[in-house]
C-alpha positions as CSV (number, residue, x, y, z in Angstrom):
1,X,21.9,-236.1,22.9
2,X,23.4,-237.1,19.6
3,X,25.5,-240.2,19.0
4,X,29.3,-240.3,18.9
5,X,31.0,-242.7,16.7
6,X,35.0,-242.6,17.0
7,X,36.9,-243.8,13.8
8,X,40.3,-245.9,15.0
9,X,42.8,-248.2,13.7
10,X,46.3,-248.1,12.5
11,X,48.2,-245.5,10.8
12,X,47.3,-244.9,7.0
13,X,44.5,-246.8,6.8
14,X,41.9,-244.4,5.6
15,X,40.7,-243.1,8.4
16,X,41.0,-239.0,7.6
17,X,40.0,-240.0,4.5
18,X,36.7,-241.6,6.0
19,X,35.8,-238.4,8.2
20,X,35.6,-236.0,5.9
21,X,33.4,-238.7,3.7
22,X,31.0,-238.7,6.3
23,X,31.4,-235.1,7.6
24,X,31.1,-234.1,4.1
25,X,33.5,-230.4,5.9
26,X,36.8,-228.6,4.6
27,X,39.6,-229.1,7.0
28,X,39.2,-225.3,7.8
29,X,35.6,-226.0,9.1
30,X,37.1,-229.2,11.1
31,X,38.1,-228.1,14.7
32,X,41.3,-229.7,16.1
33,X,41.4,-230.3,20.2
34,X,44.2,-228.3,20.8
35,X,47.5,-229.4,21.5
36,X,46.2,-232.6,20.1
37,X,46.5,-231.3,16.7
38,X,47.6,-234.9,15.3
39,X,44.5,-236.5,16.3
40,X,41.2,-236.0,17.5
41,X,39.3,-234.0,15.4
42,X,35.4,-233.6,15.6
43,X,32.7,-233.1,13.5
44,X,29.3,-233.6,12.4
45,X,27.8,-236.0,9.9
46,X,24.3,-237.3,9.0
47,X,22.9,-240.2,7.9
48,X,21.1,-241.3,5.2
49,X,17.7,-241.4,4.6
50,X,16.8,-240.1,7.7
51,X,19.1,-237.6,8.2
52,X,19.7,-237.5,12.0
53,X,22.7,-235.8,12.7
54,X,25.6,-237.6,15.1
55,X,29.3,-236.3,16.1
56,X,31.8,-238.2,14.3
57,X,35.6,-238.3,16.1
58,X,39.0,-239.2,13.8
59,X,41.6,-240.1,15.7
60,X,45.4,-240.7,15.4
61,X,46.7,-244.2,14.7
62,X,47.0,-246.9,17.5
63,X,50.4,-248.0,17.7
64,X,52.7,-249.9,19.7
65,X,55.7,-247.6,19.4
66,X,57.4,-246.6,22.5
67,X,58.0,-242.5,21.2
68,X,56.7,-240.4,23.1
69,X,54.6,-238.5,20.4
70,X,53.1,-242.1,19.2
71,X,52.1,-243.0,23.0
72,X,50.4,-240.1,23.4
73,X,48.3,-239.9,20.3
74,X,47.2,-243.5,21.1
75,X,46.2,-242.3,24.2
76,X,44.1,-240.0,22.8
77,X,42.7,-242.0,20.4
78,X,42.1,-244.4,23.4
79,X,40.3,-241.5,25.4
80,X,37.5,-241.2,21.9
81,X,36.7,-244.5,22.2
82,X,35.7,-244.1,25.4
83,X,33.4,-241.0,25.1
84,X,31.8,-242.7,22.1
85,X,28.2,-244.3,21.8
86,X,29.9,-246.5,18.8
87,X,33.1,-247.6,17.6
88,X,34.6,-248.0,13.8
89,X,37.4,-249.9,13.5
90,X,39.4,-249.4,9.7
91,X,41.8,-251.9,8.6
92,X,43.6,-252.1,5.2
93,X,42.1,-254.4,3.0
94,X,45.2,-254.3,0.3
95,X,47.8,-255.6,3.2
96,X,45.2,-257.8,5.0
97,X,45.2,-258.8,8.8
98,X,48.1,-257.9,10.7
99,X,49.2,-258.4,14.2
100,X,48.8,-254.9,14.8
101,X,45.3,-255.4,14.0
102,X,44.8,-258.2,16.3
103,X,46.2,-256.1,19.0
104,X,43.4,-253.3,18.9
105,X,40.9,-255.6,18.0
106,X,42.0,-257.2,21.1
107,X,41.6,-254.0,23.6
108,X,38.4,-252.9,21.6
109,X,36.5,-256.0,23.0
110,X,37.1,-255.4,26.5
111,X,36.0,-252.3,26.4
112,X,32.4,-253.1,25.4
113,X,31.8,-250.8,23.1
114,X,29.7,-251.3,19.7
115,X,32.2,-252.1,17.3
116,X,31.5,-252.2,13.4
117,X,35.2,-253.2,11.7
118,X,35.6,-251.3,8.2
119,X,37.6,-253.2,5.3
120,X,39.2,-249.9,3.8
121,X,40.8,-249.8,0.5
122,X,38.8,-252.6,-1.2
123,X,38.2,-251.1,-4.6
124,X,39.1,-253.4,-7.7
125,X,38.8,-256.5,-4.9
126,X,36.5,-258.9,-4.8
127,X,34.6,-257.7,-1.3
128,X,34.0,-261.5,-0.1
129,X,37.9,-262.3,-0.2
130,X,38.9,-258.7,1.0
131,X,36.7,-259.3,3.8
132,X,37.0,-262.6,4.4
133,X,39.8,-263.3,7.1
134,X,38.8,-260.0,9.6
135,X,35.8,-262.4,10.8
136,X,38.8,-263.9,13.0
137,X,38.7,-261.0,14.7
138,X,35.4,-261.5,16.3
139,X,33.9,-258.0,16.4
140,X,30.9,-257.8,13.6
141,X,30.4,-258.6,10.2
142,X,33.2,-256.7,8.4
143,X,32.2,-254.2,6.0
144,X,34.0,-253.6,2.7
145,X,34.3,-249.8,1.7
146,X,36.6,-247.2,-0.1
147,X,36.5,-244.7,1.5
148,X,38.7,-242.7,-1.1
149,X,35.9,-243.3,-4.0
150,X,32.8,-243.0,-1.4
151,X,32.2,-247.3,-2.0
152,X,29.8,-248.6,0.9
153,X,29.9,-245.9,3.4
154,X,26.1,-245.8,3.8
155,X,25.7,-249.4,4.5
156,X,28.6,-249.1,7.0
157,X,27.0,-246.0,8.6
158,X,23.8,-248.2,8.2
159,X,25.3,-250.8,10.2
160,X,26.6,-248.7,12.8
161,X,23.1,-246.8,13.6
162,X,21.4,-250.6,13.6
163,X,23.2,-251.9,16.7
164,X,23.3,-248.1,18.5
165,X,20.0,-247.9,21.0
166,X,17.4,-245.7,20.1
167,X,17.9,-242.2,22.4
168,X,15.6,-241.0,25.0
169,X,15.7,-237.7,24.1
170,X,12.1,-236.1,24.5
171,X,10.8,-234.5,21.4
172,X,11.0,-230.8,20.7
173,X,7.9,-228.6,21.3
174,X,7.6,-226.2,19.2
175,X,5.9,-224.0,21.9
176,X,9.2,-224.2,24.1
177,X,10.7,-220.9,22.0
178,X,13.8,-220.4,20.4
179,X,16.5,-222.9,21.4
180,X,19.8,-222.0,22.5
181,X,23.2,-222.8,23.0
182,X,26.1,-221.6,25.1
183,X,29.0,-222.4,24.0
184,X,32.8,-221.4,24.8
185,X,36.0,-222.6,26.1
186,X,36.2,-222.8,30.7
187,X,36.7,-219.9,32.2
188,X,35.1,-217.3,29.8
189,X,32.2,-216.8,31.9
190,X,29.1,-219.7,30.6
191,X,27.8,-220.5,34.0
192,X,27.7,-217.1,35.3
193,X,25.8,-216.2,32.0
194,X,23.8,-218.9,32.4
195,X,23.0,-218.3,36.3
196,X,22.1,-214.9,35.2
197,X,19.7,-215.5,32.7
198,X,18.0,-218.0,34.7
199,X,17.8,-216.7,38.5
200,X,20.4,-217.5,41.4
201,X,18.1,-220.3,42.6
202,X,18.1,-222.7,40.2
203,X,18.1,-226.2,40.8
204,X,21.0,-227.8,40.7
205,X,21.2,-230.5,37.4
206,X,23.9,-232.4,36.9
207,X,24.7,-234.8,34.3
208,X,24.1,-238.4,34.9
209,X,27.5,-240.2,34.8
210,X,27.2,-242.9,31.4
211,X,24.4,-241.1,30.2
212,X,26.6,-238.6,27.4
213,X,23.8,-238.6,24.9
214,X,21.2,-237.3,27.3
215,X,20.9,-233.3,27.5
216,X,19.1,-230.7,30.0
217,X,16.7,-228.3,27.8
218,X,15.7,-225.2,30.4
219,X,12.7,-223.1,29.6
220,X,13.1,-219.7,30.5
221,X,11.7,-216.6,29.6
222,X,14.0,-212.9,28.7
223,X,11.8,-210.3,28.5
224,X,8.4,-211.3,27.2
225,X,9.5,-214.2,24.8
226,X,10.1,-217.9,25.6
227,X,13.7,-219.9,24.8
228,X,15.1,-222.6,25.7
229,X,18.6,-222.9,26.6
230,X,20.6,-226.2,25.9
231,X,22.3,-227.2,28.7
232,X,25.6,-229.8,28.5
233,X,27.7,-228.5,31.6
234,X,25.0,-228.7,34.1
235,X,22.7,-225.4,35.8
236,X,24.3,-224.8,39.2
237,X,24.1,-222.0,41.9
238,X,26.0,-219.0,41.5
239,X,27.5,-220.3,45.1
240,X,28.4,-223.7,43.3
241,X,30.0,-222.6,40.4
242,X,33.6,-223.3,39.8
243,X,34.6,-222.7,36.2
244,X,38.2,-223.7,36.8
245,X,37.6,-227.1,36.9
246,X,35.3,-227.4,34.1
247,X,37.1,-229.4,31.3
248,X,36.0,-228.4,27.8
249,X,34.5,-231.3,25.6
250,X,34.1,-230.5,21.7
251,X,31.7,-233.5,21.7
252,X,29.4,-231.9,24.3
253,X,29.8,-228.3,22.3
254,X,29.0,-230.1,19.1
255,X,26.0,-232.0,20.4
256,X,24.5,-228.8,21.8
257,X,25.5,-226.6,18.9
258,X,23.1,-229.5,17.1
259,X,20.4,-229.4,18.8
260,X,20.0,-225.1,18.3
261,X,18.5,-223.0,16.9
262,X,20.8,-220.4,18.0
263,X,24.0,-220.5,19.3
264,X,25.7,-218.2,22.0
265,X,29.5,-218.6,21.5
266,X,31.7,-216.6,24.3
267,X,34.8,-215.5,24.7
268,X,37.0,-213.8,27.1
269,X,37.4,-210.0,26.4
270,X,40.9,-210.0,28.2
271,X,42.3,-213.5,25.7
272,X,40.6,-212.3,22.4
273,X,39.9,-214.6,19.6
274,X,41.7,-217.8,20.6
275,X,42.4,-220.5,18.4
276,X,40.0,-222.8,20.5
277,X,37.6,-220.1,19.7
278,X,38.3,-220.0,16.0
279,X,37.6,-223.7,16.2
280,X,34.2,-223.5,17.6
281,X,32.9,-220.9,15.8
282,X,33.9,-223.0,12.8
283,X,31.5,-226.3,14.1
284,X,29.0,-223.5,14.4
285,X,29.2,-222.9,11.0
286,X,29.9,-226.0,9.9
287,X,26.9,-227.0,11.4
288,X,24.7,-224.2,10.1
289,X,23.7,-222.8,12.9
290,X,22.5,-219.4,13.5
291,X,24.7,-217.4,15.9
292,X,25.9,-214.3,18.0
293,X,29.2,-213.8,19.2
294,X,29.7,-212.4,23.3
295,X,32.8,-210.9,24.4
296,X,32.2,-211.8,27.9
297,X,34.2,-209.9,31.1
298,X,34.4,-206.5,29.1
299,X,33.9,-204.9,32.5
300,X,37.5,-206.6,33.8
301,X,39.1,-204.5,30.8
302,X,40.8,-201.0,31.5
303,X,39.4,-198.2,29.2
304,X,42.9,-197.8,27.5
305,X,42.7,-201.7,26.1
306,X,39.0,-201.7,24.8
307,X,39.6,-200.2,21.8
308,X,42.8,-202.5,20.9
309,X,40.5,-205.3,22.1
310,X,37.4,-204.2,19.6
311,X,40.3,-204.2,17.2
312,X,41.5,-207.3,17.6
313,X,38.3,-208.9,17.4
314,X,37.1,-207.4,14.0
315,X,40.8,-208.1,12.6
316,X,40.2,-212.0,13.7
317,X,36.7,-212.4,12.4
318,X,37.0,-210.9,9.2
319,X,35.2,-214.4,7.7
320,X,31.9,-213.5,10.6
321,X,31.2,-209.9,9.3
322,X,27.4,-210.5,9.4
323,X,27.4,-211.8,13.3
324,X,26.7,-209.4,15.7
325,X,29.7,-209.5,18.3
326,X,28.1,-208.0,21.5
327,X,30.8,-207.0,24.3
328,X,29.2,-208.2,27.7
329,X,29.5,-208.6,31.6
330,X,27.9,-211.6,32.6
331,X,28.8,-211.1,36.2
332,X,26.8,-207.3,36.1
333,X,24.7,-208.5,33.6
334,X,25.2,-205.8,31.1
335,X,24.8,-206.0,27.6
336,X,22.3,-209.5,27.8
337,X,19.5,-207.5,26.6
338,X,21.6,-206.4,23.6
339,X,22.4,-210.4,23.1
340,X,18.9,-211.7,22.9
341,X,17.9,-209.1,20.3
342,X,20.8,-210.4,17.6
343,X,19.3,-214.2,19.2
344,X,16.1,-213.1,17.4
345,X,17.2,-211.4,14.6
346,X,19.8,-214.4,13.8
347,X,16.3,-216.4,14.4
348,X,14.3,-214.3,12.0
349,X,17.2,-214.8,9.1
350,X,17.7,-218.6,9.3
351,X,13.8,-219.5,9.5
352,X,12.8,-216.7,6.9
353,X,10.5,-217.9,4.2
354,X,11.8,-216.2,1.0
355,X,9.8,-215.6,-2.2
356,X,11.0,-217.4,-5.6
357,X,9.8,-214.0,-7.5
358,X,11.9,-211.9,-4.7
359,X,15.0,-214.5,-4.7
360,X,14.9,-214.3,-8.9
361,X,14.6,-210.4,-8.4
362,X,18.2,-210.6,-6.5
363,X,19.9,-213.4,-8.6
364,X,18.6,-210.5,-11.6
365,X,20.6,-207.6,-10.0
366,X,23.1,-209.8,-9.1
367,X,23.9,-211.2,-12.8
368,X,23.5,-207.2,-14.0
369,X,25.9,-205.8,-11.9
370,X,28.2,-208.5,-12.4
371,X,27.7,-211.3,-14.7
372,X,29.2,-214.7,-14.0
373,X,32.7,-215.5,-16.0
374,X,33.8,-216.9,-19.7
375,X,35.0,-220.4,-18.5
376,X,36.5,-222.3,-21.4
377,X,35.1,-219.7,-24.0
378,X,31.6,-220.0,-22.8
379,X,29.6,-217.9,-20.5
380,X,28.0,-219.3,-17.5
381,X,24.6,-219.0,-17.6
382,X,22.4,-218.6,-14.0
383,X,18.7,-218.6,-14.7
384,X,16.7,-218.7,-11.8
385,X,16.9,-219.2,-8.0
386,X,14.2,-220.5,-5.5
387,X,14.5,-221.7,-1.7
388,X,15.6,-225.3,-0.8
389,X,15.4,-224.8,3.1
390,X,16.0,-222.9,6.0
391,X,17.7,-222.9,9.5
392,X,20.6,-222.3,7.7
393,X,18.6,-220.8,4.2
394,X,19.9,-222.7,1.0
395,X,19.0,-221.0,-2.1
396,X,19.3,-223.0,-5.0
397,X,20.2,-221.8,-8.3
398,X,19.8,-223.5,-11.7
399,X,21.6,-222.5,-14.8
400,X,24.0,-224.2,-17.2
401,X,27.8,-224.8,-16.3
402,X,27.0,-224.8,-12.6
403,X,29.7,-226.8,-11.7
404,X,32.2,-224.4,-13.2
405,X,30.7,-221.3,-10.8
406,X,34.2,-220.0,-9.4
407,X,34.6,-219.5,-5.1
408,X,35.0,-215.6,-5.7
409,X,31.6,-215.5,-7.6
410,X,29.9,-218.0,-5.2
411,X,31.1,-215.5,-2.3
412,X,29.8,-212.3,-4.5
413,X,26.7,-214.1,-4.9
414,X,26.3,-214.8,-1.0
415,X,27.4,-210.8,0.0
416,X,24.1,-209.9,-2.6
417,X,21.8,-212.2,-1.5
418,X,22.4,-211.5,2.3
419,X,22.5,-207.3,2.0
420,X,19.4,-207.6,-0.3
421,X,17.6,-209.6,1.8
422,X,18.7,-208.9,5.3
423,X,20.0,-212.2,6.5
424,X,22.1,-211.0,9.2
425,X,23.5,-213.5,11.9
426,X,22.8,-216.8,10.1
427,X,25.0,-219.0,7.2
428,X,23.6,-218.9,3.9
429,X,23.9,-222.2,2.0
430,X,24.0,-221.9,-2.1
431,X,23.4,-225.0,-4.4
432,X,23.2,-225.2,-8.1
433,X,21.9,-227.5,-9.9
434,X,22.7,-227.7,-13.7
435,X,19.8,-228.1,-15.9
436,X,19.9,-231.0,-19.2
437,X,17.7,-229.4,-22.1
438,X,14.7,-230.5,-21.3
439,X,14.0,-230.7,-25.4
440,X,17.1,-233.5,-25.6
441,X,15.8,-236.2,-27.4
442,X,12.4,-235.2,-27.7
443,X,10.9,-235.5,-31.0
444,X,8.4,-233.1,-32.0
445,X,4.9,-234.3,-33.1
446,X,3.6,-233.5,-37.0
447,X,-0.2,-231.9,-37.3
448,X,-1.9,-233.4,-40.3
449,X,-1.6,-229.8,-41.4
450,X,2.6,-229.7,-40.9
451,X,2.7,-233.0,-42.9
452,X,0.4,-231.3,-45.5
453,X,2.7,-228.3,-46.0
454,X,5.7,-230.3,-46.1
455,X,4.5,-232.6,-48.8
456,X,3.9,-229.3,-51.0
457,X,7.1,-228.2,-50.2
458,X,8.5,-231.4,-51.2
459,X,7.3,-231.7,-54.7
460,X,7.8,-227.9,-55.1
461,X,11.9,-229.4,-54.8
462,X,11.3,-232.3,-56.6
463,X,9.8,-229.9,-59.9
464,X,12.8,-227.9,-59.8
């Protein structure tokens, strides 16, 4: 499975500042644990020039102070070191070593994990002198960043992936199908799903305890078509199956969510839309992931509450209008068929291969209905669009003043673009690119015959 690096140290020290550096994510597309709202927090980055994604965990500061609230988010930020593959450890390069420092330092070597220590807060120092006394601290070569001005993240990140071991995950075959993920908080009804999708018998496979990067990818077939489903809580029998005392693990929802190509996320008809829920489906979009909602135990509701429960769920995912949200009984297995139609059509609309005379044919109709705004007493001009991607599809657009393209009109532009084209179920990413004159600078060649002309014209001026 994919890598997990926790970010730790004391309080202030950059770390906040350093996830959403490498997550790259608004805050409102960050999920926080909850109840543990001030500090873990997980999300997805990538590297550099090989762009394999990993899960990235901020934590609270470690402290030594006896309040209850400070003991309790250092046991948390405790409790991500240990479900990490890789540890950062930030200190403050403007007040130097402290004891404080020492201390962590201290417990982060006896628990023998990869540790890369990050000099935060180094710009306008000399790196060799900020750096220099956090070698007493015996972990690795310190690294000298800002995280604030984006200084010498990707040599820390660099660093990091050189001393994590390569992962045994086998490669994907395209012939395996469509991938997908179930996702959802305990209780909602995964396993049961999951059971009934792939037979009563199935053998039991567990998770290998130290092995957290490692994931179970079961072919199975729905119908006539091939998937595979991503599997982080293990496949048990129905028998086996005891949801209550299955603890929920963003890191294990983020890593599967990664590895999709679509993703299931369920949720329990008789809750609604729960904040945990809210935060998943915002890793699925953070992520980019094609997806399709299920309303799981809708055969547990009484007639009289279905329609406040259809209510609530439209009022609550208002921001998810183009995901099917399919209302399901996992246990009676109704409603699955349903599912696996919006799996493929979510499929269809994030690996679509798009045109760049049918995406300029939109971006035309769009700019006609509504043409982009004044901004500082010039107009901003869009001139053509053309595909960058897919799986989620990014459309990028070129034009001058891109920069200044306000949220309203980016979200006007994503509403035409997706009922013009049909991308239901799947994100649709927009870039744009401004374009320099490409005539800046460039000076234009004479012909024998221009020079010709322009002596006449010359001594034509000089005779009058």
């Amino acid at each position: 499975m994919l890598p997990v690096v926790a970010i730790v140290g004391r309080p202030n020290v950059g770390k906040s500042t350093l996830f959403n550096c490498l997550t790259r994510s608004r805050d409102a597309l960050v999920a926080d644990e909850p109840g543990l709202t001030r500090d873990r927090k997980y999300g997805i980055a990538r590297t550099g020039a090989e762009n394999n994604a990993y899960v990235v965990v901020d934590t609270g500061g470690l402290t030594d102070d006896t309040d209850s609230m400070a003991r309790a988010i250092s046991t948390q930020a405790l409790r991500a070191v240990e479900e990490s593959d890789a540890v950062i450890f930030m200190v403050d390069g403007r007040e130097g070593l402290t004891a404080a420092d020492e201390e962590i330092a201290s417990g982060l070597r006896s628990t023998g994990k990869i540790v890369t220590t990050a000099v935060n807060k180094t710009e306008g120092l000399d790196a060799d002198i900020a750096t220099g006394e956090f070698h007493a601290l015996g972990l690795s070569e310190p690294h000298a960043i800002s995280a604030a001005h984006r200084r010498g993240i990707q040599t820390l990140v660099d660093a990091v992936f050189a001393r994590i071991p390569p992962s045994s995950e086998v490669p994907r075959d395209d012939n395996d199908g469509i991938s997908v993920a179930i996702v959802g908080r305990p209780n909602v009804g995964k396993s049961t799903l999951i059971n009934n999708l792939l037979g009563e018998d199935r053998l039991v496979a567990h998770d290998t305890p130290g092995t957290t990067r490692d994931s179970v990818r079961v072919p199975f077939r729905h119908g006539a078509k091939k998937y595979t489903l991503i599997d982080t809580a293990g496949i048990r029998r129905r028998g086996r199956v005891s949801e209550k005392v299955e603890k929920f693990s963003v890191v294990k929802s983020l890593q599967a969510i990664a590895q999709a190509d679509v993703v299931i996320v369920v949720v329990d008809a008789g809750e609604g839309i729960t904040d945990q829920d809210a935060g998943l489906l915002g890793l699925v979009l953070d992520a980019g992931r094609a997806l399709t909602i299920a309303v799981n135990k809708w055969d547990c509701m009484h007639a009289s509450d279905k329609r406040l429960a259809r209510s609530n769920v439209a009022r609550k995912l208002t921001f998810l209008d183009y995901v099917t949200v399919h209302y399901t009984s996992a246990l009676k297995g109704t409603g699955l068929r349903r599912l696996f139609v919006s799996v493929d059509q979510a499929w269809r609309s994030a690996s679509r291969k798009m045109a760049t005379s049918e995406l300029n044919a939109v971006l035309a109709k769009a700019l006609t209905r509504n043409p982009p705004p004044v901004v500082r007493g010039r107009r901003i001009k869009l001139r053509y669009a053309h595909q960058g991607g897919s799986s989620p599809p990014l459309i990028v657009i070129h034009g001058n003043q891109t920069n200044q393209v306000p949220d309203n009109y980016r979200r006007y532009l994503v509403r035409t673009f997706r009922e013009s084209l049909g991308l239901h179920g799947t994100p649709i990413q927009f870039q744009f690119k401004s374009g320099d004159n490409p005539y800046k600078g460039r000076r234009n060649v004479i012909t024998p015959r221009q020079q010709r002309k322009r002596k006449r014209l010359m001594k034509h001026v000089k005779r009058r």
